[in-house]
LODREN-955891 format. One record per residue (C-alpha): residue number from 1; x, y negated, z negated; residue in one letter. Coordinates in steps of 0.02 Angstrom, whole numbers, plus 50000, padded with zeros to 5 digits. Each point is the difference from the previous one (the first is absolute). Last residue first. Layout:
% residues N
NODE  num      X      Y      Z  residuo
NODE  NUM      X      Y      Z        a
...
This chain:
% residues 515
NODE  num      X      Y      Z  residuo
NODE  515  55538  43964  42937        x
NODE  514  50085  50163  49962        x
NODE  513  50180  49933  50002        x
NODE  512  50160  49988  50059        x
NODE  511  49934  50051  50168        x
NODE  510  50109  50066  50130        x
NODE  509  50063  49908  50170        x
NODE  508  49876  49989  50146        x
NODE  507  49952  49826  50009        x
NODE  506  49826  49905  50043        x
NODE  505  50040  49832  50069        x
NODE  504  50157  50022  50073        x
NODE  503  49951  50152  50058        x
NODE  502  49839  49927  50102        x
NODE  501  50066  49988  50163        x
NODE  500  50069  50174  50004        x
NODE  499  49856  50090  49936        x
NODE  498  49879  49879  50090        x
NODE  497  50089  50067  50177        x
NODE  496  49994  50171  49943        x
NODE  495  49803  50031  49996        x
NODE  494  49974  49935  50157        x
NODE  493  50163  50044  50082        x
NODE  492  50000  50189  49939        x
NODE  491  49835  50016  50048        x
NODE  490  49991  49932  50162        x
NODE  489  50168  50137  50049        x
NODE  488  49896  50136  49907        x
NODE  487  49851  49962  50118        x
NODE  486  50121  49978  50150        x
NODE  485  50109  50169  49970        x
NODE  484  49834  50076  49987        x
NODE  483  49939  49919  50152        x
NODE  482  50157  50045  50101        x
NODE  481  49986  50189  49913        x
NODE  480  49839  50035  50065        x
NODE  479  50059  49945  50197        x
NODE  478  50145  50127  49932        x
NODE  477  49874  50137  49995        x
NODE  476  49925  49975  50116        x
NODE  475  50151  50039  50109        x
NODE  474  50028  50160  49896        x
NODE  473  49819  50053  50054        x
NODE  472  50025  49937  50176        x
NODE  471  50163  50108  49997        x
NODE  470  49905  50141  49928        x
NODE  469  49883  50002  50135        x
NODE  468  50117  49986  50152        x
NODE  467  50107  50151  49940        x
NODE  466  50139  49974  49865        x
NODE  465  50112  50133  49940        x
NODE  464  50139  49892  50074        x
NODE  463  49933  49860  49913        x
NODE  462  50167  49957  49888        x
NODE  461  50017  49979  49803        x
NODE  460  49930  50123  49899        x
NODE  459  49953  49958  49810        x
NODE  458  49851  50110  50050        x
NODE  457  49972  50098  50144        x
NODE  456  49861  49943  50134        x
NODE  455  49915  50170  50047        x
NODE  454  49847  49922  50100        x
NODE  453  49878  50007  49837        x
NODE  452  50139  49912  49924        x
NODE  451  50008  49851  50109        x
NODE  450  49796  49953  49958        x
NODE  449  50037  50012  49825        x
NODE  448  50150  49889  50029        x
NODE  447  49908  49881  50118        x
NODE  446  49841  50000  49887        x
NODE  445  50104  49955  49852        x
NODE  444  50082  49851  50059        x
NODE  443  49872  49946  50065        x
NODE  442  49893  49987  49848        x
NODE  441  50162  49926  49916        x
NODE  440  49986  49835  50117        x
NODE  439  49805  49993  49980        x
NODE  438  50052  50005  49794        x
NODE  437  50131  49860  50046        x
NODE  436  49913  49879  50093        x
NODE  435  49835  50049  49887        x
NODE  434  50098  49947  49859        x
NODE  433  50101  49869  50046        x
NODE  432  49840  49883  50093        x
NODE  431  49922  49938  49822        x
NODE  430  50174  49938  49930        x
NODE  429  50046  49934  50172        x
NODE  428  49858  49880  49996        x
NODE  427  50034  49957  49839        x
NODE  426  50184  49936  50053        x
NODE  425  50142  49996  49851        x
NODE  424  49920  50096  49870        x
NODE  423  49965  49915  49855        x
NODE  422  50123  49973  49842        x
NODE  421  49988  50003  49801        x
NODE  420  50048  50166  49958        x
NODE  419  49849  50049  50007        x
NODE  418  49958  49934  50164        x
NODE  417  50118  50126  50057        x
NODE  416  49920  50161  49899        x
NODE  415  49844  49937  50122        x
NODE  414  50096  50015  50161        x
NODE  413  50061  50183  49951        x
NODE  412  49847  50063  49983        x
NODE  411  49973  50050  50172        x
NODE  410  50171  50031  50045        x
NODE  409  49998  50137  49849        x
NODE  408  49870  50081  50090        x
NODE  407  50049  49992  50160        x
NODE  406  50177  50101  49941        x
NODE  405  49891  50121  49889        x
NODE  404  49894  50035  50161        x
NODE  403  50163  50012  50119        x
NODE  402  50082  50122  49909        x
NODE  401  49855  50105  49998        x
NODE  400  49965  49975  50173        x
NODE  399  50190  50006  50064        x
NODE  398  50008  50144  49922        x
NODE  397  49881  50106  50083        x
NODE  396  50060  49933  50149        x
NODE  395  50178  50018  49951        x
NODE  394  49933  50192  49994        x
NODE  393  49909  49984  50159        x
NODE  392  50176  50000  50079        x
NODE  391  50015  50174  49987        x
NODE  390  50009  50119  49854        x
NODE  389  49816  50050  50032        x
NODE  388  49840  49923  49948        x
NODE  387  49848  50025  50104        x
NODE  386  49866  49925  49880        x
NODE  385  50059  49997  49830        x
NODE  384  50146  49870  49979        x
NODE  383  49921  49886  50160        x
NODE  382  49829  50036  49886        x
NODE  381  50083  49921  49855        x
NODE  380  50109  49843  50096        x
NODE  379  49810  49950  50070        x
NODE  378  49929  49985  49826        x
NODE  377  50146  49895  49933        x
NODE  376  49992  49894  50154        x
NODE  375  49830  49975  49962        x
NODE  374  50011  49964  49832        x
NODE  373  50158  49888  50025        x
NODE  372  49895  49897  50132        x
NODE  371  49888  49985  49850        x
NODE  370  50106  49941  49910        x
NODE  369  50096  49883  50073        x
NODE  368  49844  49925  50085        x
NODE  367  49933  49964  49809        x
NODE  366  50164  49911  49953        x
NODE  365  50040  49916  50142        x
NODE  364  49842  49930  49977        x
NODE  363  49917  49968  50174        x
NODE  362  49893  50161  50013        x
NODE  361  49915  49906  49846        x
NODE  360  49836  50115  50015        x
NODE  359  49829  49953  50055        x
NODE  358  49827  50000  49905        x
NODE  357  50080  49962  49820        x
NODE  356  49915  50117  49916        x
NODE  355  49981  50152  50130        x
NODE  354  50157  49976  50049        x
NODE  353  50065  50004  49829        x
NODE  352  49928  50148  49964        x
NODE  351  50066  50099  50169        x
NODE  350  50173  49936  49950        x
NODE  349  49981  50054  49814        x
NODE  348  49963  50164  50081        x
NODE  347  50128  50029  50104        x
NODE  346  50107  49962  49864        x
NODE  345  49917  50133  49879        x
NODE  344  50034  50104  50174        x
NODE  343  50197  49991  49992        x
NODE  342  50011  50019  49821        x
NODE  341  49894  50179  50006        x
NODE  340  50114  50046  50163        x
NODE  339  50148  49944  49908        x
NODE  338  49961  50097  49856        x
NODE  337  49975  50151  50083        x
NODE  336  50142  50021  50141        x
NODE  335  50145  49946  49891        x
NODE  334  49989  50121  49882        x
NODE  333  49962  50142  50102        x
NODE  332  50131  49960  50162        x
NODE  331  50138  49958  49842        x
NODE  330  49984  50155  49936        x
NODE  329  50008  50111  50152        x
NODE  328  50131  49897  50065        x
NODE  327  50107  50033  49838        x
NODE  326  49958  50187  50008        x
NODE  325  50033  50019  50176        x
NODE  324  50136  50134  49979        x
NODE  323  50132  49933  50107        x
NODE  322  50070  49823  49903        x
NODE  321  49966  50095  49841        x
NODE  320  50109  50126  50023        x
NODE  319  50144  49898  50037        x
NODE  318  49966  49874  49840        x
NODE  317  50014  50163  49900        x
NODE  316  49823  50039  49929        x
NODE  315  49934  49965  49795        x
NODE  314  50071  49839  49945        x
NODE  313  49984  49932  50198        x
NODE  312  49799  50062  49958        x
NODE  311  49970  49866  49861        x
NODE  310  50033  49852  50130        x
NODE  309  49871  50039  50108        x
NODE  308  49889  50066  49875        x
NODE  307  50003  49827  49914        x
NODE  306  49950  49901  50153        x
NODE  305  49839  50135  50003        x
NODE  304  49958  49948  49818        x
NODE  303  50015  49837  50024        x
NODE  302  49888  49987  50164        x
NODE  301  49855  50011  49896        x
NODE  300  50016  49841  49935        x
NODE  299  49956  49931  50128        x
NODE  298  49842  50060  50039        x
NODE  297  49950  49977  49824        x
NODE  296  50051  49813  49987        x
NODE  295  49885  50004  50165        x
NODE  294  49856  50075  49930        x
NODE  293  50011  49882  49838        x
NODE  292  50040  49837  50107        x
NODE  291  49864  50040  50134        x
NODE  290  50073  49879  50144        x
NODE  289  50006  49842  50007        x
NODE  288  49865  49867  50087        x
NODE  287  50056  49831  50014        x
NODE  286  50045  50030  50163        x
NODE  285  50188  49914  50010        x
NODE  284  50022  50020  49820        x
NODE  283  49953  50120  49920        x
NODE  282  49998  50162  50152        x
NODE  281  50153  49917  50046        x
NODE  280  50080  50037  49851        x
NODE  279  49929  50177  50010        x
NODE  278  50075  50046  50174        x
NODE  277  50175  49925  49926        x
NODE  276  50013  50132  49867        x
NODE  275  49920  50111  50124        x
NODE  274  50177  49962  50092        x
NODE  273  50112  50018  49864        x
NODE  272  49911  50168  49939        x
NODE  271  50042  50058  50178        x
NODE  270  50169  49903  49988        x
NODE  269  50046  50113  49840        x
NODE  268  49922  50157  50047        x
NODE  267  50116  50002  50165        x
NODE  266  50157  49972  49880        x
NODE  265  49964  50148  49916        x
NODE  264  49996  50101  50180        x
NODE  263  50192  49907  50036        x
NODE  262  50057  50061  49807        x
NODE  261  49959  50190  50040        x
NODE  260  50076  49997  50180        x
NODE  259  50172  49891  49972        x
NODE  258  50109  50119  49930        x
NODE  257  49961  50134  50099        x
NODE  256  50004  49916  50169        x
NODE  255  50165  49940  49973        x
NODE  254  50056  50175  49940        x
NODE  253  49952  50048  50170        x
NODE  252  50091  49872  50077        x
NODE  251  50163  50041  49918        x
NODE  250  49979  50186  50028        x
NODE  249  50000  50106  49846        x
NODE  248  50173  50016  49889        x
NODE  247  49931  49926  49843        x
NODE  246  49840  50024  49913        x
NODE  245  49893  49863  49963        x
NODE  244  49945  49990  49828        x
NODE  243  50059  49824  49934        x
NODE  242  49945  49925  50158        x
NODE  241  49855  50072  49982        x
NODE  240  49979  49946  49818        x
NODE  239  50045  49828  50075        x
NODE  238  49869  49985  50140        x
NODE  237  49885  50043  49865        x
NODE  236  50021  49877  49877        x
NODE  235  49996  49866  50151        x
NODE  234  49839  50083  50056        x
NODE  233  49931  49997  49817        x
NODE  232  50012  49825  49965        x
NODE  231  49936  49948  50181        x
NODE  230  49831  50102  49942        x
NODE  229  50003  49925  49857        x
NODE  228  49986  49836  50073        x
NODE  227  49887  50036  50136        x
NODE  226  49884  50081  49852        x
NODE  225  50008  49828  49898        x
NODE  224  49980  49875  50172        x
NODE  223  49853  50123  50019        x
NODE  222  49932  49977  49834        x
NODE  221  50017  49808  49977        x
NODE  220  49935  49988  50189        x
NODE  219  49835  50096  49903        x
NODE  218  49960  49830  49897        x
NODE  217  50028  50055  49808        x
NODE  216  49829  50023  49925        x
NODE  215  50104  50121  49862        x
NODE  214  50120  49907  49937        x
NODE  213  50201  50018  50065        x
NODE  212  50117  49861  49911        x
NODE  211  50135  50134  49923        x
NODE  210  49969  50147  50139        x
NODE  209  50004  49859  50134        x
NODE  208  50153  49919  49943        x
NODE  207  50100  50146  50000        x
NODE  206  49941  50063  50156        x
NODE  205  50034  49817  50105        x
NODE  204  50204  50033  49901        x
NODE  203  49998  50145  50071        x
NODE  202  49968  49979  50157        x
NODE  201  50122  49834  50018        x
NODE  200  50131  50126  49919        x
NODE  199  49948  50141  50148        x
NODE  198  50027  49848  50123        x
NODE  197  50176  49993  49944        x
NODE  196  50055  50178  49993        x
NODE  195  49927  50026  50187        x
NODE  194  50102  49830  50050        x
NODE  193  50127  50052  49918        x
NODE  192  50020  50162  50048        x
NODE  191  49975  49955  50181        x
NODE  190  50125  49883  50018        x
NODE  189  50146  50096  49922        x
NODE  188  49929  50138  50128        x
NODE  187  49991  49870  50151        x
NODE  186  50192  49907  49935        x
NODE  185  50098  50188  50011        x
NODE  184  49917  50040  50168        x
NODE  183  49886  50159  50042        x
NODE  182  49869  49904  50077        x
NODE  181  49826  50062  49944        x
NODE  180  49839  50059  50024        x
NODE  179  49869  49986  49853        x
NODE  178  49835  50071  50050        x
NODE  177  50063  50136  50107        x
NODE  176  50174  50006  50028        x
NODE  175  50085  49920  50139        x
NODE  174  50174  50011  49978        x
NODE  173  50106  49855  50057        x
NODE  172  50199  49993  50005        x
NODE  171  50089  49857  49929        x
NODE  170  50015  49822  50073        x
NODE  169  49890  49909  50121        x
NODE  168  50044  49841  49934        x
NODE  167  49823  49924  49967        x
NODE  166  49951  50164  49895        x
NODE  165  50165  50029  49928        x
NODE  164  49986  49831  49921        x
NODE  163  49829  49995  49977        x
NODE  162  50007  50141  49881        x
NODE  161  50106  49887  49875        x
NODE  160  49871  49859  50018        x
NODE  159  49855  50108  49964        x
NODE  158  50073  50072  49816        x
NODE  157  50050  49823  49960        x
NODE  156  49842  49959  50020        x
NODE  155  49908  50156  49891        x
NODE  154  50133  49964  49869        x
NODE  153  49964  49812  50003        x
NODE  152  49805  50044  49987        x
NODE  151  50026  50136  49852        x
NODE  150  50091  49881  49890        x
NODE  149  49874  49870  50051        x
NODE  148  49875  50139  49925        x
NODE  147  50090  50031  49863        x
NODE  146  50063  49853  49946        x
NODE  145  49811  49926  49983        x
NODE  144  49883  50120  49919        x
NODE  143  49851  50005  50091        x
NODE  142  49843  49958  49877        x
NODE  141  49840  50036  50054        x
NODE  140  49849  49869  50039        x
NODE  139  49934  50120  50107        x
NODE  138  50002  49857  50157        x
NODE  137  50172  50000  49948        x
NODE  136  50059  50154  49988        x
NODE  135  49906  50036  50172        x
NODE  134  50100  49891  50082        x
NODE  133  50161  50032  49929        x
NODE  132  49975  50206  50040        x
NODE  131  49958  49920  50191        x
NODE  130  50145  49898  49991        x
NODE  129  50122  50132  49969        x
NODE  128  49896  50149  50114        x
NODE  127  50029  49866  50159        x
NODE  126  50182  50005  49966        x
NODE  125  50016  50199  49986        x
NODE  124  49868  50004  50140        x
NODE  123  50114  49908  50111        x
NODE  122  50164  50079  49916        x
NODE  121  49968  50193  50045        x
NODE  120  49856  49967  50154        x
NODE  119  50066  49872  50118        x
NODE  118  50157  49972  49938        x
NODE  117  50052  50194  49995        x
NODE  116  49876  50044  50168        x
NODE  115  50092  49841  50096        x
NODE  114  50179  50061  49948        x
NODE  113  49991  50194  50028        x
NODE  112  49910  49962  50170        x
NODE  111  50140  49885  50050        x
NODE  110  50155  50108  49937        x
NODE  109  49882  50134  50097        x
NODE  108  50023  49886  50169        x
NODE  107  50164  49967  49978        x
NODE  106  50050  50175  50017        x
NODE  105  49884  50046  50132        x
NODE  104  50095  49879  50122        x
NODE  103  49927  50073  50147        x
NODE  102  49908  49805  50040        x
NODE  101  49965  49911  49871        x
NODE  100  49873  49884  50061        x
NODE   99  49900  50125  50092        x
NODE   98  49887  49849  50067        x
NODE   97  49880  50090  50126        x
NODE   96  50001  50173  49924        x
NODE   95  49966  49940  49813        x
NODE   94  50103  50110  49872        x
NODE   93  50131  49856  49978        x
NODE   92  49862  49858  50010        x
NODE   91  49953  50063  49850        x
NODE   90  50167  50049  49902        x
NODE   89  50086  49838  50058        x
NODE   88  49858  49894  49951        x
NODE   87  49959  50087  49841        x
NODE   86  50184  49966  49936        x
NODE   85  49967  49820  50012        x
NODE   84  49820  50014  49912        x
NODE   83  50092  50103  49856        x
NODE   82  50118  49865  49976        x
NODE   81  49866  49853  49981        x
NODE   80  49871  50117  49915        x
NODE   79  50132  50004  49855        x
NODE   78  50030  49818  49992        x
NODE   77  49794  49989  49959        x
NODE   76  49990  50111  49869        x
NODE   75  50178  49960  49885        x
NODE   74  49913  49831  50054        x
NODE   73  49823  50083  49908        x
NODE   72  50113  50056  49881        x
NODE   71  50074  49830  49928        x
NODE   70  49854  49879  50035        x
NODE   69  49885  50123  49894        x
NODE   68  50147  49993  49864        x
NODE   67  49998  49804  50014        x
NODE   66  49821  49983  49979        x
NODE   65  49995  50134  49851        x
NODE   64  50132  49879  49921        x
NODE   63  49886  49844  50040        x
NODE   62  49862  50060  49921        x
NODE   61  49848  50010  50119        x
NODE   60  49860  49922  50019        x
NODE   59  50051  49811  49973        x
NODE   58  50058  50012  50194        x
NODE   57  49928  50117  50114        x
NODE   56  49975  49888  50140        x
NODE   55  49829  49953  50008        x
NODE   54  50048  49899  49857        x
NODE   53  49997  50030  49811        x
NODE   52  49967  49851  49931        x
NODE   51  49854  49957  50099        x
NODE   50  49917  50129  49900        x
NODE   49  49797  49957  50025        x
NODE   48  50027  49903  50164        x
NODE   47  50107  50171  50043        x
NODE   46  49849  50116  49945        x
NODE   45  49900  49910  50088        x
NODE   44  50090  50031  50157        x
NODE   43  50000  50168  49985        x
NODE   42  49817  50023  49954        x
NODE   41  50002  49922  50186        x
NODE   40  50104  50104  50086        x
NODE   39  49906  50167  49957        x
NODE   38  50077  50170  50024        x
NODE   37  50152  49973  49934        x
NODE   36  50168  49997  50067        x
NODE   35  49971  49832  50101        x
NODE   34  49966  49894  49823        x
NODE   33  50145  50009  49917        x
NODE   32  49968  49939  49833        x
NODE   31  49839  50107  49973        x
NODE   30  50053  50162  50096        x
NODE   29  50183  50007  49898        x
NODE   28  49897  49963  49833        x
NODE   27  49867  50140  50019        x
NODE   26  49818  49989  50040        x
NODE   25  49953  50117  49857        x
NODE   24  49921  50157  50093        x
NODE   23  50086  50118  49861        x
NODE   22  50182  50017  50074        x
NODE   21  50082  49857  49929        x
NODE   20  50068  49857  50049        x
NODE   19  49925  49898  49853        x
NODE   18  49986  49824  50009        x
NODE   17  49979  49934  49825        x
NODE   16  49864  49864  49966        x
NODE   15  50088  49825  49988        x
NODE   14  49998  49886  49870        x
NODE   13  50214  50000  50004        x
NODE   12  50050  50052  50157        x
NODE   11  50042  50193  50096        x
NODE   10  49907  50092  49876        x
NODE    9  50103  50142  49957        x
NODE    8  49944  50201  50054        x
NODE    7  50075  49939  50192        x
NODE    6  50169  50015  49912        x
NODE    5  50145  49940  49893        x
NODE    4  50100  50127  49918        x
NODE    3  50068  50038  50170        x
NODE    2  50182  49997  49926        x
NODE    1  50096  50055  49848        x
């Protein structure tokens, strides 16, 4: 077993336990490294009282949950790397002054397919393994060991075997909603396992939770625990369709089919991810969380939704299903309410903590993750609402709510790194990525929203629909998608740089044991 260890333990003998927890406690991660919480100097107190532990993590973690966090968040990190390369030649494909592709449409879906599967399907996947490690630990819950390092070398294998079609250009692309794919031998063995492997890792965070769960749990606990059921079910569901697809329809409609019910599961999983992620900042970067008992409740409320979505495949043909609304219908309702409950208990630990501590840490990676995930969050809604068509402002849409759960897993990301016994590579660049990145995103969306109020097409390469607003649209566009490609570019060196340098130091092979 792992993450037996946690911020419930006092860190040195005589010492008052630390408790990250979600009660107003300053919490262990805030204490020990002072620029996620809300006041440097309790933090450095805290280290003349512990100088054990370090600023850097170390004595406050186990090593085996170390080298698990190390594990995913590279899975994480090597991820962004492919998906930022195949970003470039998708961008700067639809952007009138580059057109980097040229006419070669095939190419440029083989690129779209790539960037959205390592940008969203094994990004998230990653991001979703350290985030269920975090939160064991900080819940003082125990993950069992061969499972979930089962589940990362499945999900790893899984990535390398679609990279190969991916970098080589190979197989035919079908861009589905959700999950699009590249129908190639190596991308479906890839997929499977990566989708089987993560769903291990899932279960393995439920398992522990429904043995170690208490009832003051801190509400990340809960969200990490609806995310993971939520993955559960969309793998479980993706192969009942499978299983009920009937033969002899069009290729890419049966494509579609399969992949509709399991793709809206997977949206309640990185929703909960993300207000997983809201709450943890609410703790420590503000000192101020968020109503644990109304927001256990929030949460929890998605569950019954989630399990709709999967119910109904038992009941409709996969077919049907993908044209008679019901799965949007239930995933618009119990999405809609809980997040907009979550989303303003955040708001109002923010407005709290301003009023507490007087000005707010727009310089924590942490805090400026989220809340430029908020707004981005906010902004990706009313793009779905106001104006939508089947246009461009759907990767608008997307691109918001995407975006939000990508900025907010950026944000905490630099934290999860000095628990594993590592800083950041530049601080500077730690407090810049976010708002590089979210004023990167911001333009991306505007351009495409902008685009298809003029008729731009999606998944359309060319301008000859174009007039001289929609190219200025597309054009901004790709300005967006330079700083985007930037922010993710600083990220991936600043958080990827200490990866590499440190594995020596902090290895990624399996634990023989749980301490």
């Amino acid at each position: 077993m792992i993450a037996r260890t946690s911020g419930h333990q006092a860190v040195t003998p005589g010492a008052s336990p630390k408790v990250l927890s979600g009660s107003g406690t300053p919490s262990v991660l805030a204490e020990h490294i002072p620029q996620w919480g809300p006041s440097a100097a309790r933090g450095r107190d805290a280290l003349a009282r512990h100088p054990r532990a370090g600023a850097r993590g170390d004595g406050l973690v186990p090593g085996a949950t170390r080298r698990l966090l190390t594990a995913w968040l590279g899975l994480g990190l090597a991820s962004l790397v492919l998906a930022g390369v195949f970003a470039i030649l998708v961008a700067f494909a639809r952007t009138p002054a580059v057109e980097l592709l040229g006419a070669r449409a095939n190419l440029f879906h083989l690129a779209l397919v790539s960037h959205v599967t390592f940008s969203l399907t094994i990004w998230f996947a990653a991001f979703a393994g350290a985030l269920w490690t975090y939160a064991a630990w900080r819940s003082n819950y125990r993950l069992h060991a061969a499972a979930s390092w089962t589940g990362w070398a499945a999900v790893t294998a899984g990535a390398a075997l679609i990279a190969v079609p991916a970098l080589t250009a190979s197989g035919t692309p079908y861009l589905n909603d959700y999950v699009p794919v590249i129908d190639h031998p190596l991308f479906w063995a890839g997929l499977a396992a990566a989708l089987v492997g993560i769903a291990l890792q899932a279960l393995a965070y439920l398992v522990a939770w429904a043995r170690g769960r208490r009832g003051a749990e801190p509400l990340e606990a809960t969200g990490a625990a609806v995310a993971a059921l939520a993955m559960v079910l969309a793998v479980a569901t993706l192969a009942l369709t499978w299983a009920r697809l009937h033969d002899g329809g069009p290729y890419a409609w049966q494509l579609r089919a399969l992949f509709w019910g399991a793709g809206h599961l997977l949206q309640f999983a990185h929703t909960a991810g993300m207000l997983a992620v809201w709450a943890i900042a609410g703790a420590i970067a503000l000192g101020t969380p968020s109503e644990p008992v109304i927001g256990r409740g929030a949460m929890r409320l998605f569950v019954p939704f989630m399990l709709a979505g999967a119910v109904v495949y038992l009941v409709w043909p996969p077919e049907t299903l993908l044209i008679n609304r019901v799965v949007t219908w239930i995933t618009f309702a119990g999405l809609g309410g809980p997040t907009l409950a979550l989303a303003l208990l955040t708001l109002a630990a923010v407005l709290r903590a301003r009023r507490r501590l007087g000005a707010l840490p727009w310089s924590s990676p942490l805090f400026a993750g989220t809340a430029l995930s908020l707004v981005l969050f906010v902004l990706g809604g009313v793009m779905g609402v106001v104006g939508f068509r089947q246009d461009t402002r759907v990767p608008a849409h997307y691109h918001g709510m995407v975006g939000a759960v990508t900025l907010a897993y950026m944000g905490l990301t630099p934290a999860l790194l000095e628990l594993t016994g590592r800083r950041p590579w530049r601080p500077w660049l730690t407090k810049l990525q976010p708002y590089l990145y979210g004023l990167g995103l911001l333009g991306i969306m505007l351009g495409l929203y902008w685009a298809g109020g003029r008729g731009a097409p999606r998944k359309t390469l060319g301008f000859s629909w174009a007039d001289a607003q929609a190219l200025a649209a597309m054009n901004l566009m790709g300005l967006g998608s330079l700083l985007a490609i930037a922010g993710g570019l600083a990220f991936v060196v600043n958080i990827g740089w200490p990866l590499v340098r440190g594995a020596g130091r902090c290895t990624c092979s399996p634990p023989t044991s749980s301490r």
